[in-house]
C-alpha positions as CSV (number, residue, x, y, z in Angstrom):
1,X,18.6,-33.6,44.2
2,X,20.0,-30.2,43.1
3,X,20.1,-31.0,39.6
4,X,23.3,-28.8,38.4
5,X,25.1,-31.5,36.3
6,X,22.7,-30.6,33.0
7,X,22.6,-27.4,33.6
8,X,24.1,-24.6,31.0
9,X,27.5,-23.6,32.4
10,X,27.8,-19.6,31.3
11,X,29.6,-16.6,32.2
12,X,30.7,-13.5,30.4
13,X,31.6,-13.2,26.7
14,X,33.7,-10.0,25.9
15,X,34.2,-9.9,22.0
16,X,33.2,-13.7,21.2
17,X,35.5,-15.3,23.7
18,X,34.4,-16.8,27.6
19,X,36.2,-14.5,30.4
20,X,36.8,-15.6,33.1
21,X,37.0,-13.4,36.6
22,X,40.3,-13.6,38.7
23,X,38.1,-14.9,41.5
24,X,35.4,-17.0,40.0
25,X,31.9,-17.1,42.0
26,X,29.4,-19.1,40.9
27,X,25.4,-18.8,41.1
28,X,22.9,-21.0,40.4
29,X,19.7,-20.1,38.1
30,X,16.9,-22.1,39.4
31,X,13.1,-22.8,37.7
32,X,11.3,-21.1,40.3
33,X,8.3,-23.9,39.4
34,X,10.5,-26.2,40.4
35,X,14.0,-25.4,42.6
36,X,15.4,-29.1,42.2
37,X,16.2,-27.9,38.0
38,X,19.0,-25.8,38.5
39,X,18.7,-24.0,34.8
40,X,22.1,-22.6,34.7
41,X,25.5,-22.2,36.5
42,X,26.3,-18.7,36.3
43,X,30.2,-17.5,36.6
44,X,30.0,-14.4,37.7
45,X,32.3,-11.3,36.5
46,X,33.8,-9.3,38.8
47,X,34.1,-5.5,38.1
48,X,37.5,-5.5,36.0
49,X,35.8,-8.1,33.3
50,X,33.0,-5.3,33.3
51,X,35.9,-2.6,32.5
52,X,37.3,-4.8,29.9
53,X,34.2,-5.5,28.1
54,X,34.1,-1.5,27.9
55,X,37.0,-1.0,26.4
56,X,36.6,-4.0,23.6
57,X,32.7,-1.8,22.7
58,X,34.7,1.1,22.6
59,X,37.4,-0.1,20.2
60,X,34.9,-2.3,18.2
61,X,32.9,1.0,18.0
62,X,33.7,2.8,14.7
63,X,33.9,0.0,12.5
64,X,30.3,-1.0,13.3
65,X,29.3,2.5,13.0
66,X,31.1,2.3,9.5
67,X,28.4,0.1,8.2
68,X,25.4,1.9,6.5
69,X,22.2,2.2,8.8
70,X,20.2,0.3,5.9
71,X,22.6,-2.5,6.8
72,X,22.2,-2.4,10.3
73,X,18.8,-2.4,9.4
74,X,19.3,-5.7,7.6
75,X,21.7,-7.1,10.5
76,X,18.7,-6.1,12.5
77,X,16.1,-7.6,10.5
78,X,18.1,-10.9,10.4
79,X,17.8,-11.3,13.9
80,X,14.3,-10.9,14.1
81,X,14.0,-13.6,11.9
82,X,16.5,-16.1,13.8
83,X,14.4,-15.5,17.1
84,X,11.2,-16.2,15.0
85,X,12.9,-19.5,14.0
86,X,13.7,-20.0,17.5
87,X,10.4,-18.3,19.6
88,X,9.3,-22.1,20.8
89,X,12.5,-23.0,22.3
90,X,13.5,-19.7,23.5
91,X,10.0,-18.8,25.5
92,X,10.1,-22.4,26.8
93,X,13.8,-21.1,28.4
94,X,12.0,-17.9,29.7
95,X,9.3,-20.3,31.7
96,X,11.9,-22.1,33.2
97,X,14.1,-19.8,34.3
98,X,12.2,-17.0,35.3
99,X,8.4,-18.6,35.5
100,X,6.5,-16.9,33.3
101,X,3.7,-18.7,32.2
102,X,4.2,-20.3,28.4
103,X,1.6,-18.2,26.6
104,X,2.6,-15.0,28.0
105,X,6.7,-16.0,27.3
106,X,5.4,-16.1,23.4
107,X,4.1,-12.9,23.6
108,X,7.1,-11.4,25.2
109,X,9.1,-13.5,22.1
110,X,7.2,-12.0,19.9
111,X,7.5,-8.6,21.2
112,X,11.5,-8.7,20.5
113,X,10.6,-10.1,16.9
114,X,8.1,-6.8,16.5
115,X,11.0,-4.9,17.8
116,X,13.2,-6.0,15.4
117,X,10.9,-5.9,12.4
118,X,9.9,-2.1,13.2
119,X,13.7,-1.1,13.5
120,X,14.5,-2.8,10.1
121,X,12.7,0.0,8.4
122,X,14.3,2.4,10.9
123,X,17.6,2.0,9.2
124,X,16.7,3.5,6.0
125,X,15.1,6.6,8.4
126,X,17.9,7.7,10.2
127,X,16.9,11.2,8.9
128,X,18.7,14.4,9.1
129,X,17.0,17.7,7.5
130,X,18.4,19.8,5.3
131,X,17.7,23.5,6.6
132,X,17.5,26.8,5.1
133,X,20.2,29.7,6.2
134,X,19.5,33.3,6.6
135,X,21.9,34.0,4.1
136,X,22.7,33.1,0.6
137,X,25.0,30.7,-0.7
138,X,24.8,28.9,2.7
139,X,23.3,25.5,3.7
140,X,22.3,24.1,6.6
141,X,22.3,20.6,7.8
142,X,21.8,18.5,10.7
143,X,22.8,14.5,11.5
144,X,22.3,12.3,13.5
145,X,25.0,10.4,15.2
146,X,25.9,7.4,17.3
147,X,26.4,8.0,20.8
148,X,29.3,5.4,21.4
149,X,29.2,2.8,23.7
150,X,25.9,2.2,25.1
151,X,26.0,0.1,28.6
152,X,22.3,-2.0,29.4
153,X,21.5,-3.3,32.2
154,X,17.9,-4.9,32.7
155,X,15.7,-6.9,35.1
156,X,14.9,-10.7,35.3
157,X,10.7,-10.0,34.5
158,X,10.9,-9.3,30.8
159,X,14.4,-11.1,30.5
160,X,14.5,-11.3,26.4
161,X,11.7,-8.0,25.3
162,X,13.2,-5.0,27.7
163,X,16.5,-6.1,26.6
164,X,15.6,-5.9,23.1
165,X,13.9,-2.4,23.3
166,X,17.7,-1.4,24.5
167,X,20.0,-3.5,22.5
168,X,17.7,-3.2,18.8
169,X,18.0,0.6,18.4
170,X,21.2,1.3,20.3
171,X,23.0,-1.3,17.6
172,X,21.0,0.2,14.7
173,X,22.4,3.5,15.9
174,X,25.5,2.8,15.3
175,X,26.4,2.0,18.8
176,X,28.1,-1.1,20.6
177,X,26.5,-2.4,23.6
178,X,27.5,-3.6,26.9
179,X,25.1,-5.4,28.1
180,X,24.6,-6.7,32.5
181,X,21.3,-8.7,32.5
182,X,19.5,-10.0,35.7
183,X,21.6,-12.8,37.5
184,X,17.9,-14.5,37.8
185,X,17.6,-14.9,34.1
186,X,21.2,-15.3,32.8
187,X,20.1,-18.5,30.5
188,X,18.0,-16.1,28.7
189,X,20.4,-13.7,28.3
190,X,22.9,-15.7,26.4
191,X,20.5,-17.2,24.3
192,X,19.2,-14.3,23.3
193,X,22.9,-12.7,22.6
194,X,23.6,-15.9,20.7
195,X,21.2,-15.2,18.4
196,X,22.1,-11.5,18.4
197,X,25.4,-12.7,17.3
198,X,24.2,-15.4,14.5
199,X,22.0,-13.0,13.4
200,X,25.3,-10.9,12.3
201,X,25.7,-8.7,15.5
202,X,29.7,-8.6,15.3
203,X,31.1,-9.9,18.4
204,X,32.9,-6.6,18.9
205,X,29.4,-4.7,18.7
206,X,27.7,-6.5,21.6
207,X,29.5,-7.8,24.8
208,X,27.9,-9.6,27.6
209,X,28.6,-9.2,31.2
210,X,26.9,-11.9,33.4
211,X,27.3,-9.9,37.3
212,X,25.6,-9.5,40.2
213,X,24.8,-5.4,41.2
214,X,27.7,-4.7,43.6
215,X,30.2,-5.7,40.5
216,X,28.1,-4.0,37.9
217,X,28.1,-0.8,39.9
218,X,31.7,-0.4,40.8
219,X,32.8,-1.5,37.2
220,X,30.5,0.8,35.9
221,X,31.9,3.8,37.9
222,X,35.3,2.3,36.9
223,X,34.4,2.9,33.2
224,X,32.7,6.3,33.0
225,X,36.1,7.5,34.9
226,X,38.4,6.3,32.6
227,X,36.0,7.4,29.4
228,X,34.7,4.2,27.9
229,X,30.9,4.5,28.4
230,X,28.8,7.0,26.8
231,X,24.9,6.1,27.7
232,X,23.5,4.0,30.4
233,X,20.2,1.9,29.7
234,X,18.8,0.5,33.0
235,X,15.5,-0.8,33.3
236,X,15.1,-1.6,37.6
237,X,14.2,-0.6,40.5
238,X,13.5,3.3,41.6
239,X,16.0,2.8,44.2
240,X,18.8,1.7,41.9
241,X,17.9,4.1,39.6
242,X,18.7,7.1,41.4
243,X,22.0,5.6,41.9
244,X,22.5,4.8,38.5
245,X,21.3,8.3,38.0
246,X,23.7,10.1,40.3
247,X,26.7,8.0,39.3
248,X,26.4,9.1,35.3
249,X,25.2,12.2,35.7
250,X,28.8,13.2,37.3
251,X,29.5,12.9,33.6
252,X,26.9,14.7,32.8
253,X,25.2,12.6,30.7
254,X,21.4,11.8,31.1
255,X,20.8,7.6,31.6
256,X,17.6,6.6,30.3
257,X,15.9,5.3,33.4
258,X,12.6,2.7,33.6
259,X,11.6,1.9,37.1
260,X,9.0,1.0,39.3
261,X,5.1,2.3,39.0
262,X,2.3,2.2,41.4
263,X,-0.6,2.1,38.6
264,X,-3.8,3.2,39.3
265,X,-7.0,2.0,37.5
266,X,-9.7,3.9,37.5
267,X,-13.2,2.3,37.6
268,X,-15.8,5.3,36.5
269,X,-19.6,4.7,37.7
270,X,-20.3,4.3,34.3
271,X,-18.0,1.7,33.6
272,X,-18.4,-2.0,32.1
273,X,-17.7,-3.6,35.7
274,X,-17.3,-7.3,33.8
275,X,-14.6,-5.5,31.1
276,X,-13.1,-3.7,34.4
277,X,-12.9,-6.7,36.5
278,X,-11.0,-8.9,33.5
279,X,-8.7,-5.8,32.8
280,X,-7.9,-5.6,36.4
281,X,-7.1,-9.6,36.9
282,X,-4.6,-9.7,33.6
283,X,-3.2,-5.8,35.2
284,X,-2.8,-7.1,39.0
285,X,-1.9,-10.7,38.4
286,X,-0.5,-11.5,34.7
287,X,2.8,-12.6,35.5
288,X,2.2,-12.9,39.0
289,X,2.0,-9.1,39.5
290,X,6.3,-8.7,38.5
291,X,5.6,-6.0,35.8
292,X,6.5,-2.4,36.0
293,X,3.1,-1.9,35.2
294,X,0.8,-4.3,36.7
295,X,-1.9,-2.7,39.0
296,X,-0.8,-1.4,42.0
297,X,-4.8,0.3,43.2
298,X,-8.0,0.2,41.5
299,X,-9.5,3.4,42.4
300,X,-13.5,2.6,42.4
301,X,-16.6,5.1,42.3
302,X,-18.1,5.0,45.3
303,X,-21.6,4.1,43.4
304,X,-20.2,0.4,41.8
305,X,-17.7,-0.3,44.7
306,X,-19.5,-3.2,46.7
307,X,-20.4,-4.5,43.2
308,X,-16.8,-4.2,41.8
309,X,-15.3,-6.4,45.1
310,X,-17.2,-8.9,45.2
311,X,-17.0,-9.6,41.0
312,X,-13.1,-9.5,41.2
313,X,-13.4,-11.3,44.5
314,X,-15.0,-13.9,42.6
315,X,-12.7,-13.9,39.2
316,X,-9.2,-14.1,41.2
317,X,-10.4,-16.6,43.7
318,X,-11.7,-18.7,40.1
319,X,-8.4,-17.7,38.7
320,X,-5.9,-21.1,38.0
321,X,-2.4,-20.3,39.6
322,X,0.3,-22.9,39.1
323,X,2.8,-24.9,36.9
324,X,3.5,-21.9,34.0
325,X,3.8,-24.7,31.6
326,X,0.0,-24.9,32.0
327,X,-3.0,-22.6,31.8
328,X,-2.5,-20.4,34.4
329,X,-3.1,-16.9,35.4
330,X,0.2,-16.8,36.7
331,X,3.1,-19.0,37.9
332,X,5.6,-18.6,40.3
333,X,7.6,-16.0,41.8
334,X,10.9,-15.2,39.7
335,X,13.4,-16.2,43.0
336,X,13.5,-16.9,46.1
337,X,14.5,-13.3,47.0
338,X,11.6,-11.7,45.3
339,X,8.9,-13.9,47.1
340,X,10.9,-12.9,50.5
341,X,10.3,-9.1,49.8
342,X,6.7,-9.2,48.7
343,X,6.2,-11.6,52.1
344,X,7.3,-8.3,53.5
345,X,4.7,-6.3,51.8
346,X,1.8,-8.6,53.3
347,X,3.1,-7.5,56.4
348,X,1.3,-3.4,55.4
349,X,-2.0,-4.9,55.6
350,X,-3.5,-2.9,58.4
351,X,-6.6,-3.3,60.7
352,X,-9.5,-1.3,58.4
353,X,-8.6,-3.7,55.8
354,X,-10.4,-6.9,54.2
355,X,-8.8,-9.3,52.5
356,X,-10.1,-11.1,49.0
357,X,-9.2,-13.6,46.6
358,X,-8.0,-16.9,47.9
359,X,-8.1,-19.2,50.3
360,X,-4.9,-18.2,52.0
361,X,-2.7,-15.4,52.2
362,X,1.2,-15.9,51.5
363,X,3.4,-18.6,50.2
364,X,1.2,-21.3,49.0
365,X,2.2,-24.9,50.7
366,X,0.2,-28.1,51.4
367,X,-0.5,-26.2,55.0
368,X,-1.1,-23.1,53.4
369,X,-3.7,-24.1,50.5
370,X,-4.6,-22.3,47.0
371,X,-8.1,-23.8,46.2
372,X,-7.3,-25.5,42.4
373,X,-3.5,-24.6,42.4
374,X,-2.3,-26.4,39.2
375,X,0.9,-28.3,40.3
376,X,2.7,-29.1,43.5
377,X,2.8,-26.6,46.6
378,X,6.2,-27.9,47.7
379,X,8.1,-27.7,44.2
380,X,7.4,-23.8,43.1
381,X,7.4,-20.6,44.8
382,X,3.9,-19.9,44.7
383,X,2.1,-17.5,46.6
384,X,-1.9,-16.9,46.9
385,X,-3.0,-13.8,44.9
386,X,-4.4,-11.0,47.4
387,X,-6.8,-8.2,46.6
388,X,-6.7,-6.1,49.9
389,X,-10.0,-3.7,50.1
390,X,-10.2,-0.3,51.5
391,X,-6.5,1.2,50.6
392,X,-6.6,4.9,51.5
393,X,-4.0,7.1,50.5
394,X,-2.2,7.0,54.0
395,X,-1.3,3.5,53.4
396,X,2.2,1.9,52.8
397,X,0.3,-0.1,50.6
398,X,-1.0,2.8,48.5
399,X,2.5,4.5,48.3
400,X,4.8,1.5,47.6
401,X,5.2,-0.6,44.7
402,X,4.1,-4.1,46.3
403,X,6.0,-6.4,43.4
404,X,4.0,-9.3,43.3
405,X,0.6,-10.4,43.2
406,X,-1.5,-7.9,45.4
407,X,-4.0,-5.6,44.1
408,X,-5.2,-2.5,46.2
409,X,-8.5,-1.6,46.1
410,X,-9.8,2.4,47.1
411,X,-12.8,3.9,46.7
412,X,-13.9,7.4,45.5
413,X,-16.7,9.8,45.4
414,X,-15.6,12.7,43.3
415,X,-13.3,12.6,39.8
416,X,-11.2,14.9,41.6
417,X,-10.5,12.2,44.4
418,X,-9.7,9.7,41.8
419,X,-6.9,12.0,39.5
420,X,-5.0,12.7,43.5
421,X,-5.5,8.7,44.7
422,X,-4.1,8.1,40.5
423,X,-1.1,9.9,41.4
424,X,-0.9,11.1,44.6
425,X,2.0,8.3,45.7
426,X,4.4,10.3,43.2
427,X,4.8,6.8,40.2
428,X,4.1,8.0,36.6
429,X,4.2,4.8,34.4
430,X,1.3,3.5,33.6
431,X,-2.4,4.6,34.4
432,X,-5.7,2.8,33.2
433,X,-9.5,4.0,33.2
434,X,-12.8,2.4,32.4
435,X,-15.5,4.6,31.4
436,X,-17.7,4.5,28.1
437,X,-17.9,8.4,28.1
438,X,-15.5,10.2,26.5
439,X,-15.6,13.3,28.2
440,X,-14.2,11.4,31.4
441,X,-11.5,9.1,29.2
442,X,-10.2,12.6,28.1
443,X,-10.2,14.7,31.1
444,X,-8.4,11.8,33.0
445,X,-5.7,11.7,30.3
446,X,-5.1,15.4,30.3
447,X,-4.7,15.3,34.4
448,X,-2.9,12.0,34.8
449,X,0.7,12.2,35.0
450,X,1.8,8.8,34.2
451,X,3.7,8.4,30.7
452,X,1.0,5.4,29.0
453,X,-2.4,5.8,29.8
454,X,-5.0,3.0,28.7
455,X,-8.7,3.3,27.9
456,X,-10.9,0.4,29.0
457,X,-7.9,-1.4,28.8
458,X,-5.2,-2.9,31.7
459,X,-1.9,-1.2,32.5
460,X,0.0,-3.5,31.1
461,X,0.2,-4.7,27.5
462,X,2.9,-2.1,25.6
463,X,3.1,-2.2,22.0
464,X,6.2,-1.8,20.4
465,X,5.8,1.2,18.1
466,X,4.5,3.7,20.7
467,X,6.9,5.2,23.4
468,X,7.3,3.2,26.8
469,X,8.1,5.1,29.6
470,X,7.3,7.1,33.0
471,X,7.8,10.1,34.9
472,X,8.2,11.0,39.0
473,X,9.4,7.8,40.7
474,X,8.9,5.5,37.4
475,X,11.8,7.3,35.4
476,X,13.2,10.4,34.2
477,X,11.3,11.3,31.1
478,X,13.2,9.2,28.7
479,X,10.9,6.5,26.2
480,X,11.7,3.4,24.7
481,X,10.0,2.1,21.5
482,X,9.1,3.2,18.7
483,X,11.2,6.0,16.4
484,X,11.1,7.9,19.9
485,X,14.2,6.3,21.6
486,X,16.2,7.2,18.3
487,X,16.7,10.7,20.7
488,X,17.8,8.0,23.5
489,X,21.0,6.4,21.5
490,X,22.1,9.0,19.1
491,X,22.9,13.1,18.9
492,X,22.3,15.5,16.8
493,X,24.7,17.8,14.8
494,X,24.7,20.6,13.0
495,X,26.2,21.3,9.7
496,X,26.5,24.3,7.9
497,X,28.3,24.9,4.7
498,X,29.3,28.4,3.1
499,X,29.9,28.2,-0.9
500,X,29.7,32.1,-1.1
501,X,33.6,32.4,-0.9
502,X,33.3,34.9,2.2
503,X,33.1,35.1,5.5
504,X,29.1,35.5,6.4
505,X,28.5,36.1,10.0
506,X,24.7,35.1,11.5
507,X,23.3,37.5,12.7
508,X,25.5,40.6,11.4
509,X,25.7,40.1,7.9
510,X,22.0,39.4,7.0
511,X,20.5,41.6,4.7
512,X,17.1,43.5,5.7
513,X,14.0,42.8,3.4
514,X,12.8,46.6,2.6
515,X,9.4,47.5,3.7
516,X,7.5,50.0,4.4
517,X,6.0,49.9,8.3
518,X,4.8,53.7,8.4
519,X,2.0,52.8,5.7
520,X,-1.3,52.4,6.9
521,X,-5.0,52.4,5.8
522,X,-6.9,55.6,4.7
């Protein structure tokens, strides 16, 4: 059965009204727990609708920047409160369409509500300074200002909280917003741009474009040439994001970039090997290992490396994998094409490696068993979860990011060998360590590269007040969250006003303070 007739029928909206493509495709959105519930029918837009919607941000542009931030604030603040109205029924859509199991879609609900409530505040600090000149009768200022139009485009993984870290402070900027979300989570995406738009979003301030890649690209290259996109978001893959990065640099401007990590945890001799082993199953395996930050390699002291094996060994073979609308580590893989590529990954284990942590290795069927799955084999796309011991840093498996539930395991003598296998494949996102001395938790965060570093903690788990964001192959130094990506979606100008009633030229015309620099000390 394929279980389209009650699905969702969507496609683009460019300010408040459906477009349609010249040459409609459609795509279907399937619950990846079960692939008979076809979620939504997706039309998808071609790369003219993406033009289009640039040109309706750009002219809706200066009337929503007309509004007073502390109003935006409000608008913003408004729609925190709609998705808290609405969290149950929208994190019950992110399970379905993307998988993610139910307690861990609240949390990512609740992360775009936390968004919203920290920006509301943010409105009434849109602050400028007020500076002092070098001469008199002059004042200095400086402003901040809205960048324009602001074009998103994110991932299926976090389908409604990456999005808002993007569309929350660009539209309290000032900014309208273009927004391309993942084709694997398009029901999300207008749900969560309904209530944008309820929330009092003007349609003109926030477009949405529902299109596969190829579309998004060209449409995207169409509008930066004709001068209708001022700032690209794009949370994705490294690969993508160099494109991304080439394309809008060629207009010179600088696209905030998240991408893939490779995150290291670091397991000291010292460390709490139960708190370790619990930080590295929620790291490696929360949400089936589809994070930017889940675990990539836990890099393990020599001294506790046996000991650390066989206790995670132990938790993810114990660990319930299943039907996300249950109490699972972790569900199913977001699509089809994602389980295909990390089937590919399995294919790096090598010979002078052991594998842990199931009974099986691959797509889970009634052939291919997971002791205790929760739920039907033949419905979902589940796979077994894989820790594969004795990575070294010459594997494939060390330097790629393996998206999906497979957790490297290396093992080091000195702290020297653990801050190169930390960072040695060239990622900078996210970085963990367990140790109880502090000497080591400080050392490690003045040599790691990675942009987040957790103590005793996983890699995962971003708060939405402190900057989000990598460095090498994870991104180019930009940050989300927090009053840090105000720098990502406005500019800064300078003022300066002369009330002398002459012409006073910096730098020439400033008077010398008398002193006397001969004198000295009898």
């Amino acid at each position: 059965m394929d279980g389209s007739s009650s699905a969702a029928h969507l496609g683009s909206v460019v300010s408040g009204e459906r477009v349609h493509p010249v040459t409609p495709r459609l795509l279907h959105s399937r619950n990846p727990a079960n692939l008979g519930e076809v979620v939504a029918e997706l039309e998808l837009a071609d790369a003219a609708t993406y033009v289009r919607a640039c040109a309706a941000a750009r002219a809706g542009q200066p009337g929503w920047a007309a509004l007073p931030p502390p109003l935006r604030g409000r608008v913003v603040q408004q729609v925190g409160r709609l998705v808290e109205a609405n969290k149950e029924a929208l994190a019950a859509l992110v399970t379905r369409e993307v998988g993610k199991p139910w307690r861990e879609s609240l949390g990512e609900v609740q992360e775009v509500i936390d968004t919203c409530t920290f920006f509301l505040g943010e409105g009434r600090r849109l602050y400028g300074q007020t500076v002092p000149s070098e001469m008199p009768d002059k004042q200095l200022f400086t402003f901040r200002r809205p960048l324009g139009v602001v074009a998103v485009v994110t991932a299926a993984n976090f389908p409604a909280a990456v999005p808002s870290w993007y569309l929350v402070p660009a539209l309290l900027c000032g900014n309208t917003v273009v927004w391309k979300p993942s084709e694997q989570a398009g029901a999300v995406a207008q749900a969560l741009a309904e209530l944008f738009w309820h929330g009092g979003v003007p349609a003109t301030a926030l477009h949405l474009v529902q299109a596969d890649g190829a579309a998004t690209f060209a449409g995207l290259e169409q509008a930066l040439d004709a001068g209708l996109v001022d700032k690209l978001g794009f949370t994705g893959s490294t690969a993508v994001g160099r494109r991304l990065g080439e394309l809008t640099g060629r207009h010179l401007q600088a696209a905030c970039l998240e991408l893939g990590g490779k995150n290291p945890l670091v397991v000291a001799p010292d460390a709490d090997l139960d708190l370790a082993v619990e930080g590295a199953l929620f790291s490696g395996f929360g949400t089936a290992g589809q994070r930017c930050t889940s675990l990539g390699t836990a890099v393990v002291h020599a001294g506790v490396y046996d000991d650390f094996v066989e206790r995670f060994h132990r938790a993810v073979s114990a660990a319930p994998v299943g039907d996300p609308f249950q109490d699972v580590l972790y569900g199913p893989m977001i699509g089809e094409g994602y389980l295909e590529r990390f089937e590919g990954f399995l294919g790096m284990v090598a010979g002078h490696h052991k594998l842990y942590g199931s009974t099986g290795v691959g797509r889970v069927t009634r052939d291919n068993p997971r002791q205790g799955l929760v739920g039907d084999p033949d419905t979902g796309l589940y796979v077994h979860p894989t820790v594969v011991a004795g990575i070294t840093g010459d594997d494939d498996l060390y330097r790629l990011e393996t998206f999906g539930p497979l957790v490297g395991v290396a093992r080091y003598e000195t702290f020297d060998e653990a801050v190169a296998l930390a960072g040695g494949h060239g990622y900078g996102l996210s970085a963990a360590i367990y140790t109880n001395d502090p000497r080591t938790a400080f050392q490690f965060r003045e040599r790691c590269t990675a942009g987040m570093v957790s103590v005793n903690n996983s890699t995962s788990g971003a708060e939405a007040h402190l900057p989000f964001g990598g460095n090498g192959l994870s991104g180019n130094g930009s940050r989300q969250s927090g009053m840090w990506v105000l720098e990502q979606f406005t500019s800064w100008q300078a003022m300066n006003w002369d009330y002398s009633g002459r012409l006073q030229k910096a730098q020439m015309d400033v008077v010398e303070p008398p002193s006397d620099l001969g004198f000295r000390l009898t």
